[in-house]
N, C-alpha and C positions, 0 to 999 in steps of 0.2 A: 454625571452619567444620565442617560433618556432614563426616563422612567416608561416604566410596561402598566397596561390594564390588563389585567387578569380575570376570569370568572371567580366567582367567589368561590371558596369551599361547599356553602350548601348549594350556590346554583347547580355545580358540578355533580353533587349526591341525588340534587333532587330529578339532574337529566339522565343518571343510570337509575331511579328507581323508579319513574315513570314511563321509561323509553323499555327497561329489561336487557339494559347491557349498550354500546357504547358502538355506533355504526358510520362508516367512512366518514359518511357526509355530516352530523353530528361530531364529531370528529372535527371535523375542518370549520366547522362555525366555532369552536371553543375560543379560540384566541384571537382574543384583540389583542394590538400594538401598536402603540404610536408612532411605532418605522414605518409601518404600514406593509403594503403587499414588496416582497422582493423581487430586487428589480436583476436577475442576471445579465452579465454582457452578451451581447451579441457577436463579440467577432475575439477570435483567442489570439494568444500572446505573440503568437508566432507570425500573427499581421500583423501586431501594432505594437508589439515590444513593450505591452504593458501588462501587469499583474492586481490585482482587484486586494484590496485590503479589508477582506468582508467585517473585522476586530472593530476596524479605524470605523466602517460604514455603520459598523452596531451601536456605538458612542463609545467605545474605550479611547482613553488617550495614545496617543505614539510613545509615550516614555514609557506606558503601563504595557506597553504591547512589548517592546525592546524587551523590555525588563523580565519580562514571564518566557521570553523565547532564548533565553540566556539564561535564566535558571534550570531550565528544560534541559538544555545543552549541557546546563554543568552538574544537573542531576544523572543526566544518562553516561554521561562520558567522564568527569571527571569527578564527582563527590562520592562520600560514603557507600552509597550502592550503586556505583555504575558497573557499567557492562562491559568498559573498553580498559583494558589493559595492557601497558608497557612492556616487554618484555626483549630478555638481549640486549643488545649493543643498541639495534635500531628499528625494532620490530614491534607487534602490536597487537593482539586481536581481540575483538566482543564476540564476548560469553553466554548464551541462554542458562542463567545460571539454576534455574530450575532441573535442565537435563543436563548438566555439569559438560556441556560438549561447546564445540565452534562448531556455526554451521553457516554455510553459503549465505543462506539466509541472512544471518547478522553481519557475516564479513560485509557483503552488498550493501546491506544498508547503511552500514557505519561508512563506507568508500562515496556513496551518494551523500550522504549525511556531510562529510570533511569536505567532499567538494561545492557543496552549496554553500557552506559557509565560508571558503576560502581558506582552507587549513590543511598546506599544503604537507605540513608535518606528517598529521596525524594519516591522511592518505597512504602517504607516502611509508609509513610504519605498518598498516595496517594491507595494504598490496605486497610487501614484500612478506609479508607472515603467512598472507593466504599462497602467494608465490611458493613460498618454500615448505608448505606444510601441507597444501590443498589440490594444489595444480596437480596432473600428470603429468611427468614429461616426456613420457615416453609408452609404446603402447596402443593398442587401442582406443584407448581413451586421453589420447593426449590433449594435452591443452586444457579436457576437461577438467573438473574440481572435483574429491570426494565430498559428497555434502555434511559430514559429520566427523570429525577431527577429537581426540583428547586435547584439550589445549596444555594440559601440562607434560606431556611426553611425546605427541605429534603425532600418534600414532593413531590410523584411519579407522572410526568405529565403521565405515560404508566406502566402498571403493568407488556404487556408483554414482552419481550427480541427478541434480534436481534442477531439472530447466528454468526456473527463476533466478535460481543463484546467478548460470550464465547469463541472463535476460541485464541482470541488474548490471553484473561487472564490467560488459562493454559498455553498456550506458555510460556507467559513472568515469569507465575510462574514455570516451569520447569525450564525457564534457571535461575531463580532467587534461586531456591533449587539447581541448580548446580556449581553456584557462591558464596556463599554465605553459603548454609550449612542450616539447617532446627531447628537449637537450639541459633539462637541468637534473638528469640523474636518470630518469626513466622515461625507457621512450613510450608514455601513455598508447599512442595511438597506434604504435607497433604490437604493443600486447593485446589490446580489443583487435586487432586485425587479426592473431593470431588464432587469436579463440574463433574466430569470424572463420578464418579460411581451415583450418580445424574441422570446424565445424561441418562446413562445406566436405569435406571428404570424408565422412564418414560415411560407410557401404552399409554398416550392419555385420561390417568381422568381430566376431565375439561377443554378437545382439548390441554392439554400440552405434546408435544414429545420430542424424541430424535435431536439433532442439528444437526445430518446428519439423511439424509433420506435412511434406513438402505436399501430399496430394491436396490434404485439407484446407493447407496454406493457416495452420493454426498449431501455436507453440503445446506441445507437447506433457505430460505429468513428467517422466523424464525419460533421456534419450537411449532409451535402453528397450530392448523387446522387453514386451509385460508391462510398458507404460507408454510406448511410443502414440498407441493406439486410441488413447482417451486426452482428457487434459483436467484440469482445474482451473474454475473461472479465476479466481484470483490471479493468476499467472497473466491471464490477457491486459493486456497495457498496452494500448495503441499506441497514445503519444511516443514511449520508446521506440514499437518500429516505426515510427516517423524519425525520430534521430537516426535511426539507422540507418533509413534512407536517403536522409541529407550529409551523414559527416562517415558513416563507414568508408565509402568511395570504393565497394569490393568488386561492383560489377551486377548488384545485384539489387539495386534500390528499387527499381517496375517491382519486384515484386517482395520487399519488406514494406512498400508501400498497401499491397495487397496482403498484406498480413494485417496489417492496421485494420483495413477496410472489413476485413473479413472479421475480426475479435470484435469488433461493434455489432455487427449481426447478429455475433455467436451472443453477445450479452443481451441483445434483445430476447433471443428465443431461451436462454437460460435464468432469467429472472421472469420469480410468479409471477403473475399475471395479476394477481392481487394484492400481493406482500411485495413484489420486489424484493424477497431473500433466493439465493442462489444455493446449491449445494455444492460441499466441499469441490468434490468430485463428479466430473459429467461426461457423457460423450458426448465427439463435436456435433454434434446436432443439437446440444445444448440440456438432452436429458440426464437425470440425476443418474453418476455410474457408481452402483452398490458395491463398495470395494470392504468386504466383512460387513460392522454395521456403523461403521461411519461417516461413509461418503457420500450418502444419498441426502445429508441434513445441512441445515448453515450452523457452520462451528466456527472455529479458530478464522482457517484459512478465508472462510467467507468474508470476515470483517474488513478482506483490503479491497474488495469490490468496489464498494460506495467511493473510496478514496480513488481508485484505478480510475473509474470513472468522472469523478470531478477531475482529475487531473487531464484528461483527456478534453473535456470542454474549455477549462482554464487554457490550456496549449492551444489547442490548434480547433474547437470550436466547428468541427465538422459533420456533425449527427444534433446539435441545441435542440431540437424540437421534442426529439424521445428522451435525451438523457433530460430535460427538464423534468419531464411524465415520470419518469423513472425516479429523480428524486423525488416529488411530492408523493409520489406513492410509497416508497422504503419509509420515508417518516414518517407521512401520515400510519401507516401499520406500528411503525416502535409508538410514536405516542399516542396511539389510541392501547396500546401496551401499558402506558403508562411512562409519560417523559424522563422519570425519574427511579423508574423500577424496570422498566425492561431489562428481559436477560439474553445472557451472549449467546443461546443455542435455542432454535428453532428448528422443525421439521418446516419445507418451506410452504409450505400452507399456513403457517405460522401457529399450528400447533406443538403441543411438546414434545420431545422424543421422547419414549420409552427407554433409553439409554444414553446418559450423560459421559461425553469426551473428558477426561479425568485432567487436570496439569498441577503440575506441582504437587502430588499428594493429596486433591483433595477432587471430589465427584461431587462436583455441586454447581447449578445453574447459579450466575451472578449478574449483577450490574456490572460492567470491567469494561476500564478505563479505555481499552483499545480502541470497542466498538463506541464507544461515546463519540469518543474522537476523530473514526471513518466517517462515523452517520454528521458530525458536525461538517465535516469536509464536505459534504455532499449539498452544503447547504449555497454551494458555490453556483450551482445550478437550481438552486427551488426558485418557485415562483409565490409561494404560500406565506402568509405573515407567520405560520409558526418554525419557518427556516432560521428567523430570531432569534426564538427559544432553543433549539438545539447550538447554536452561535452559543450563547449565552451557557449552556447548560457543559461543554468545552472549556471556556474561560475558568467556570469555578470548580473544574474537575482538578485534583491533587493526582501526583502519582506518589501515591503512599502505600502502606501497608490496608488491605482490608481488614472489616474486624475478628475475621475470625485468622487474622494471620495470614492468609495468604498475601503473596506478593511475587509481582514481577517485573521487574522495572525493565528485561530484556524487549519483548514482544507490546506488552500497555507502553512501556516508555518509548519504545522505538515510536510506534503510530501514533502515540501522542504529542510526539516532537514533529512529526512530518505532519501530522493534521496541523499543529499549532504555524507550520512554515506556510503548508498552502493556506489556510484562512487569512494571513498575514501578506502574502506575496513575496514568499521568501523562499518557495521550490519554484526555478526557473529554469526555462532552457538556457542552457550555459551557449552561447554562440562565440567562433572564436576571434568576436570582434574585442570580448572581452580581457584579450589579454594582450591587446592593442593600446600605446601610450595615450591617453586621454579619452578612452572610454571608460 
């Protein structure tokens, strides 16, 4: 493996006791490395049908890279603490097992998760659970999903839906119609239509709307009055409405393509200006929206930003110039935090909040494995020699228990498998040449 040059320990001590603390640019002279400056691509997947193996470009080998993305998989999904469980005849679903519920959120993930790796089973198990336990079928809110399930009695702890969930589910059913083909048991691409043209008719009878906010041209907190009206940056993932544009075929691609265009803006004006942290919750204009006292900070939800984002220049490489900025600026703020000590909640000035987002039981700022894992993925776009160091700092991440006990293998494990996919080039657009004999 390369070997890294490091600052020493006292150079390090002697440049905060001289300096009085630890400033951008001081900051970005710290690390040397003999990869040297990082070189991002310039043109994304979707022109050249290629995916960037940043592991392979750091010096890990290809077996060691395999190897670690297959334990991941069979930590999250199939070993002692996974998240995905069997159930019935032929059915499925992952668990946040911290809040003992199913939610959109994980069903989604886990449906993108089986179809990127070709695991037509587990899809296939895990669609018809959310199918039979999630879906409306009737109603108002049909087609949509409750976002919060008992999974052991079925029974809906929320009746309304979280715009992400639907975000993720046509996604992974598009690319699961484009791998896969629509006549071996489920028609994929009839059910993302459903949700799609669903969607499309919703008026606002019984406060149930549309999952983007059609004036703003920007997806929604969720499609319900009392959230139609704001969003969470997290939620914006261009590259998706770009699938949607190319494979929905509902009539309305001009403008899912304009939904893309417009989530890029909104992430330029919603990230600091100096931290590059976002707050949970914003209006679209991209200011912090105070929804009680946790919305206006970067907590949980913020952690998929970083990731949203590298995913967007990996794909289709359409904004490179700010989202490069964007990522040298997010890291350089975590490690000038300290590479190796930063914590998962910030006010986004990147001071502390005076009140810590609680999970699992415990109210306490952490190092956690999630946000390791997004800020690594971001390093798809840096241009800085220390985009290395977070690569690196990724690799030797465990998803284990912390020491005081906490653990979550749902939410750390999920983003740590999808960071571990995109560093590796192994979250792709599914096109459906792929399920053509000899591609």
């Amino acid at each position: 493996m390369m070997k890294k040059i490091y600052l020493s320990a006292l150079a390090f001590i002697s440049i905060v006791l001289f300096s009085g603390g630890i400033n951008a640019q001081e900051c970005e002279e710290e690390v040397q490395d003999l990869r040297g400056k990082m070189e991002p691509w310039k043109k994304g997947a979707w022109e050249t049908g290629e995916y960037r193996n940043l592991f392979l470009e750091a010096g890990y080998s290809q077996a060691e890279i395999d190897a670690k993305i297959q334990k991941a998989y069979y930590d999250v999904f199939e070993g002692p603490d996974r998240v995905y469980f069997e159930v019935e005849d032929s059915l499925a679903y992952v668990s946040d097992l911290k809040n003992k519920d199913a939610r959109t959120e994980g069903l989604s993930y886990g449906l993108m998760v089986a179809v990127q790796f070709d695991k037509k089973e587990v899809f296939d198990r895990l669609w018809r659970w959310t199918k039979k336990y999630m879906q409306h079928q009737e109603g108002p809110g049909e087609a949509y999903f409750a976002w919060s399930v008992d999974p052991k009695t079925g029974k809906h702890n929320a009746e309304g839906s979280a715009s992400d969930g639907e975000l993720y589910f046509v996604t992974a059913l598009l690319f699961a119609s484009n791998r896969w083909g629509n006549d071996t048991g489920i028609d994929y691409y009839g059910e993302a239509r459903r949700i799609l043209d669903e969607m499309w008719s919703k008026d606002g009878t019984e406060g149930v709307r549309n999952v983007i906010n059609i004036e703003h041209k920007q997806i929604n907190f969720v499609p319900h009055d009392g959230g139609y009206d704001w969003t969470d940056p997290s939620y914006h993932v261009p590259a998706f409405f770009e699938v949607w544009a190319e494979y929905a075929n509902d009539g309305h691609g001009e403008f899912y393509r304009a939904v893309a265009d417009t989530a890029r803006v909104f992430l330029h004006r919603t990230t600091h200006p100096k931290t590059g942290l976002t707050p949970d919750y914003a209006e679209f204009n991209g200011e912090p929206h105070s929804r009680g006292r946790m919305g206006d900070a970067f907590r949980y939800d913020s952690w998929r930003v970083p990731m949203n984002i590298a995913m967007d220049y990996s794909w289709y490489a359409k904004d490179i110039e700010w989202q490069q900025e964007y990522a040298n600026r997010f890291q350089k703020f975590l490690y000038c935090e300290g590479i190796e000590t930063y914590v998962d909640q910030y006010n986004i000035d990147g001071s502390t909040p005076e009140w810590i987002l609680p999970a699992g039981g415990y109210q306490k700022l952490r190092h956690s494995l999630g946000l390791i894992s997004t800020a690594g993925a971001a390093s798809l776009m840096a241009t800085h020699p220390k985009g290395w160091k977070f690569v690196d700092e990724v690799w030797e991440a465990k998803l284990e228990p912390y020491e005081d006990g906490y653990f979550d293998p749902y939410f750390d494990g999920l983003l740590y498998l999808f960071s571990l996919m995109h560093l590796s080039g192994n979250y792709q657009i599914i096109t459906p040449q792929a399920n053509q004999p000899g591609q």
